[in-house]
N, C-alpha and C positions, 0 to 999 in steps of 0.2 A: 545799534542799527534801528532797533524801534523807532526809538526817541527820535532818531534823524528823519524819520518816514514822518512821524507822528509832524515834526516841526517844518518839512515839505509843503506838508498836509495843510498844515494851519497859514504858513505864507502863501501856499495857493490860491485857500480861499480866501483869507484877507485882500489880496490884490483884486481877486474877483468884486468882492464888495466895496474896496475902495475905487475900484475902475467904474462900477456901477454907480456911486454915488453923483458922480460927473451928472448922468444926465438922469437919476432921481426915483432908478426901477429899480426893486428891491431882486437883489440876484440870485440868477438859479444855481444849486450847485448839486453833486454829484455826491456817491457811495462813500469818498471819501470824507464827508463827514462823520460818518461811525469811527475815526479816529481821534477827533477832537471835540466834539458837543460835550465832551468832558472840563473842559477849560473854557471858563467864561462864562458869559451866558449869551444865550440865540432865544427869537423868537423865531419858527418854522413854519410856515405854511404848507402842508401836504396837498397837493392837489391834481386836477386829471384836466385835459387839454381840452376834452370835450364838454366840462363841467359847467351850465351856465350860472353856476352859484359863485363857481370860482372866479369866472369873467366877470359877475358884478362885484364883488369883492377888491379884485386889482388895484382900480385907482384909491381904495382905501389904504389897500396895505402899501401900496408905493406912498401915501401920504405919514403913516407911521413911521416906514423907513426913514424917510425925506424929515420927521422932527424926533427921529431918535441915532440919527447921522451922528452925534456926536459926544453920545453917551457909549457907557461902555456897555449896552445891548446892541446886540448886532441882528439884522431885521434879515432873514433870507428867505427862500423856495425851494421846494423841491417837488418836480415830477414824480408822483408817487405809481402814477403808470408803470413809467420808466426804470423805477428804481424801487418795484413793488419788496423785493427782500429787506429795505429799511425800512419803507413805510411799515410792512409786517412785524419786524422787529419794535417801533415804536407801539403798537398796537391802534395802525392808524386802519379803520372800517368804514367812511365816509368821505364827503368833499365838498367841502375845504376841511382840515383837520387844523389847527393853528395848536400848536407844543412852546410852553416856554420850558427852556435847560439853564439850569443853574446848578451844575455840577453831578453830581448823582441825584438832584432832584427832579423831575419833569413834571408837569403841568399840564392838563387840560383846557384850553380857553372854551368854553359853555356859552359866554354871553352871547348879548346884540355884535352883529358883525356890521359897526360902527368902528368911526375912528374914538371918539373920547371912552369906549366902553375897550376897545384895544390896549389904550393905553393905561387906562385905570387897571387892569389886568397887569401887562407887566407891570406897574406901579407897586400892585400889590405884593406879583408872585417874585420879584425880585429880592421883599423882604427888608427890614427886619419884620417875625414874623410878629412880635409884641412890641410897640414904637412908645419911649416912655416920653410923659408931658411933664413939663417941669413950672410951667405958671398958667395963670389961670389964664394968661393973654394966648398961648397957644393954642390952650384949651377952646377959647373962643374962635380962633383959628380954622380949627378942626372941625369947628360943629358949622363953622361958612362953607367950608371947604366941601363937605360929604351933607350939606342943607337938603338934596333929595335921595339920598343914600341911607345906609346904615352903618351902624359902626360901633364897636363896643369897647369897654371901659373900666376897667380893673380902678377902684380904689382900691389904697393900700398904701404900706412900704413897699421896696424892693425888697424884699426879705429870701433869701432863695429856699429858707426853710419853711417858707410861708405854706399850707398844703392849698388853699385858695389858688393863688400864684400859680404853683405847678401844675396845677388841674389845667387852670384857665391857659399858661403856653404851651402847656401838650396842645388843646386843642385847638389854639394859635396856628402854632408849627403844621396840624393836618389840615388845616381852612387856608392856609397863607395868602390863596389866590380867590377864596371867595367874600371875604371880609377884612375888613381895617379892624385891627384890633387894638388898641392902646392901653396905656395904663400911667398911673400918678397918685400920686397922694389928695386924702380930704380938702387940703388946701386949697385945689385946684380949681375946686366947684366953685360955680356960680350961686347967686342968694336963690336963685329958683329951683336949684337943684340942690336937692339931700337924698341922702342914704340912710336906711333905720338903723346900720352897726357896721366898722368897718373890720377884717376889709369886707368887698361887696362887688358886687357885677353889675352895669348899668348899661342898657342898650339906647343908643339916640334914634328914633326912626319916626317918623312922620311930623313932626316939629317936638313929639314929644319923649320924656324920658321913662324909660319902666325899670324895676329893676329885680336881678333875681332874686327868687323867694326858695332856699334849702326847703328841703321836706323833713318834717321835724327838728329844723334847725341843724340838720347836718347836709354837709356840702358832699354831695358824692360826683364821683365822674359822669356818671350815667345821666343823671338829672342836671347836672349843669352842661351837658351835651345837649341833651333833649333841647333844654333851656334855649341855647345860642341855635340850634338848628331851626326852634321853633320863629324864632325873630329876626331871622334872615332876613327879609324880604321885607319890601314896604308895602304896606295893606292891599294897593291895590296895583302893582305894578306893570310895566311890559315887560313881557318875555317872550324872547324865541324860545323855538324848536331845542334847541339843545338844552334848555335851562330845565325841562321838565324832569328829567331823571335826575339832576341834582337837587331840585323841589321833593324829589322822594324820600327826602331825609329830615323833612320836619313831618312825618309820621302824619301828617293829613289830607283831609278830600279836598283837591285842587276844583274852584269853580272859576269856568273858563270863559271867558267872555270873546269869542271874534270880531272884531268891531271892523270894518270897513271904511277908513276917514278919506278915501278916496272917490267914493263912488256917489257919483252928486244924485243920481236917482232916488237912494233911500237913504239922503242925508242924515231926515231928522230922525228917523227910524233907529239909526245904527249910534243918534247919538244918545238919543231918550236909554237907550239900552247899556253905553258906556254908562254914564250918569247914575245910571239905577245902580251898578255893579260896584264904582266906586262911591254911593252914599252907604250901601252896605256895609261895604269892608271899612269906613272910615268910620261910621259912626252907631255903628252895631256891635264892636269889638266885643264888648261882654258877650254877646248872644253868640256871636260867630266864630272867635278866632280861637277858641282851644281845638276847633275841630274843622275848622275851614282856612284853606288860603283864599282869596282872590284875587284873580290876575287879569291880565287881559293882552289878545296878539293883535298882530294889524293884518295877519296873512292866514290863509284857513290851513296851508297845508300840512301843520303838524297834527291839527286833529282830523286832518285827510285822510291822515297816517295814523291817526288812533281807530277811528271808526271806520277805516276801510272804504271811504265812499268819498261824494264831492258834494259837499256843503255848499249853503247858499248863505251868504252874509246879512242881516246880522245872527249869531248864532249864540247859544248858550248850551253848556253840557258840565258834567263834575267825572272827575278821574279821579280813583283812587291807584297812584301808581305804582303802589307796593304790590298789587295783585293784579293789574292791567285790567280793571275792569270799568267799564263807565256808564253814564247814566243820562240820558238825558230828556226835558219834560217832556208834556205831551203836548203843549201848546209852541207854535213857536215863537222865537223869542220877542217878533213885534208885538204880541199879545199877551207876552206875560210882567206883570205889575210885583211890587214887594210883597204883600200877602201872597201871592201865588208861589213866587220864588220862594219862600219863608216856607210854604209847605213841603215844598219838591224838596228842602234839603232838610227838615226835620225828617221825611222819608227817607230818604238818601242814608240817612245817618242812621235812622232805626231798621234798614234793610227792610221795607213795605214796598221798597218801586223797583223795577227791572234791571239788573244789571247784564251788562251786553260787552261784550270783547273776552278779554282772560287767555290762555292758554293753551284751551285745547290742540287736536290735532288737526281739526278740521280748520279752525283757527287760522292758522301755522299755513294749513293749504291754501286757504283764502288768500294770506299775506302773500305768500311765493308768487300766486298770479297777480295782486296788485300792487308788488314792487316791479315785476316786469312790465307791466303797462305802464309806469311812472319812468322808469327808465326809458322807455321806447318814445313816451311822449315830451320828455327833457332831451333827447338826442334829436328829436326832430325838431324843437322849437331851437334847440342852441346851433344848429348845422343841419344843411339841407343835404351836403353832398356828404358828411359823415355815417348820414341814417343811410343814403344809398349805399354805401360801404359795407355798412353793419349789416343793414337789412334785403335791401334792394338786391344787389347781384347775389348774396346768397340764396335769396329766393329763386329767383333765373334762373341760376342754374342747377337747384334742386329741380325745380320746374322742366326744364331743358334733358337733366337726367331721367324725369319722370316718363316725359313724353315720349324720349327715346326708349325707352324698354318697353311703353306701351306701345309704339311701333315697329318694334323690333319682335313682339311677339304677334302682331298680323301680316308681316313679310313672313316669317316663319309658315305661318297659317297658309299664307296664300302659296310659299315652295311648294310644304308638303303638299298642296291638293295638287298643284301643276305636276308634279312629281307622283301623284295617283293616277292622273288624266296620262300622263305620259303610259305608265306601266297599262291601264287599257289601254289604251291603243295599237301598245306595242302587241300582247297577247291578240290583238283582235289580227291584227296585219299577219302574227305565226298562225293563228288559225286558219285564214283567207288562204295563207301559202300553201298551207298544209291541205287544205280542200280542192286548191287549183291540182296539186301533184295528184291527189288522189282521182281526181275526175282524168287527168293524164292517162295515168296508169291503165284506168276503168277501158279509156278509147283503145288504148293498144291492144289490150288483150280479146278487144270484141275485134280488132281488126284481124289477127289472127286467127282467130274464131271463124270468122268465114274464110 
């Protein structure tokens, strides 16, 4: 009986996706996908109606669908509003969430929400998680293919006893979706490439090749993790918002560059300041890169989101995001030169200049108030008539209840006094009576009297 729900299940959505192909929007579907995201693989979009990150995203993801129509990844949506108890279930906490499933495995997408940074994702996380080269022509292949990427490089046999090998597709197998990872024999190299002893580890990243170095000549896991975590990345690359907390894993101080290439005001400003950022990281490696990344965004708002506050472009600041704390100088960044920045992070790195953010509670309280002001202020720039929804009429008619009970306690007021004024009056009127009978009485008994 499962199996027939389960297989319901699976032609359901299939027609779903193949009816949507027709006209090129990657389709929505429903709860019943927690019965098949086991079978096959899906790329998923989790997302909220109101989201306007999700709305610029769309005609991406519909152009992913539209060039992955005829592979066996299947590109869908889902309302995570809607269908909050799977997004829960995935562990989806933001919007857009993109999940690739490839059986019991699932995936986070981190990167650019690009189309070529989409696809190079499922590319990757679909696997094989170590892809072996078999000539040096592929080889050359490979080093066209990922020319501004990274990607690394197992010489060697295929040896399964190899302990190099195992090390390096364990850690294959956990990165699947962050790195190209390969592997081939000495033969494969080029005359410009060697190795000191095989086998050997070889990362390609910025035209050039490095390779790893064992600590006392033994290979351990630990250190050839460090290793690959530490070469991730190209010297001075772009990165969103998401990509920060997986940068937390090559163990050093991220220095951050905002650069604004949009804004024709302080064109040259924001470019003098990209330039400086990437002549560092390119050609200071010795000085810098055991203990620095350098990166750089096109958008302020994830360090909006670090520091709490609304930056002005161009900007410079260092995270260290194992401890949430950050730093940044005291000049700003149109004023600050190489020797400047060379000081700020030899401080930075010896703990002499101030560190700002971290943990605490008050922290924490901070954040509470300006996620809800980021929220308030994305539901009003994405929808005018949703903020009135959310905000608007609840406000009225708190406002409306308020007003009412503060009116409703001076009608009270003004009863009980009329209802005071009543009760005199009334005593005055029995006393009046009371004094006419008595003046009565008085006359009668004088008229008897005489």
């Amino acid at each position: 009986m499962e199996d027939k729900m389960i297989i319901l299940t699976a032609t359901a959505i299939f027609f779903s996706v193949f009816t949507t192909r027709v006209t090129g929007v990657a389709p929505d579907v429903d709860e019943r996908f927690l019965n098949v995201y086991k079978q096959g693989k899906w790329l998923v979009e989790f997302y909220a109606p109101w989201c306007g990150h999700c709305k610029k995203l769309e005609p991406i993801f519909n152009n992913v669908h539209n060039i992955l129509r005829n592979t066996e990844v299947k590109v869908i949506k889902m309302d995570a509003t809607r269908f909050s108890h799977v997004s829960s279930q995935f562990d989806v906490r933001g919007f857009p969430t993109i999940k690739f499933f490839n059986g019991e495995k699932i995936t986070t997408f981190r990167g650019e929400r690009t189309q070529e940074d989409l696809l190079a994702f499922v590319d990757k996380a679909k696997g094989p998680p170590v892809r072996w080269l078999y000539s040096a022509g592929k080889l050359s292949d490979v080093r066209a293919l990922h020319a501004k990427d990274v990607f690394y490089l197992f010489v060697g046999e295929n040896d399964p006893a190899d302990d190099l090998l195992v090390k390096y597709s364990s850690i294959a197998d956990d990165q699947v979706s962050l790195a190209y990872f390969y592997a081939g024999s000495k033969n494969i190299l080029p005359q410009d490439v060697s190795v000191t002893s095989t086998p050997s580890v070889l990362v390609f990243k910025d035209g050039t090749v490095f390779e790893y170095e064992a600590p006392r000549g033994v290979a351990t896991m630990s250190s050839l993790q460090k290793w690959i975590n530490g070469e991730r990345y190209p010297a001075f690359p772009l990165i969103s918002g998401g990509n920060i907390n997986e940068m937390a894993d090559t163990g050093k101080f991220l220095v951050i560059f905002v650069i604004d290439e949009n804004g024709a005001e302080k064109m040259k400003e924001n470019i003098r300041v990209k330039e400086l950022g990437r002549h560092m990281a390119n050609n200071e490696r010795e000085t810098y890169h055991s203990d620095f990344q350098f990166l750089w965004m096109s958008e302020p708002e994830t360090v909006n989101n670090i520091m709490l506050t609304f930056i002005q472009m161009p900007y410079i600041m260092v995270l260290d995001p194992t401890v949430h704390l950050y730093y940044i100088p005291d000049l700003p960044a149109s004023e600050i030169d190489a020797p400047t920045l060379h000081r700020f992070l030899l401080d930075v790195k010896s703990g002499k200049t101030t560190a700002y953010g971290g943990t605490s509670f008050f922290q924490r309280l901070k954040r509470l108030f300006y996620d809800i002001l980021v929220t308030v202020i994305e539901v009003w720039q994405s929808s005018r008539w949703l903020f009135l929804i959310m905000f608007g009429i609840p406000t009225g008619v708190i406002s409306i209840v308020c007003y009412s009970l503060c009116c409703m306690d001076t009608v009270d007021d003004e009863i009980q006094s009329d209802e005071e004024d009543s009760d005199d009056e009334y005593r005055e009127l029995v006393l009046e009576q009371k004094r006419l009978k008595e003046a009565e009485e008085k006359a009668k008994k004088h008229e008897k009297g005489e």
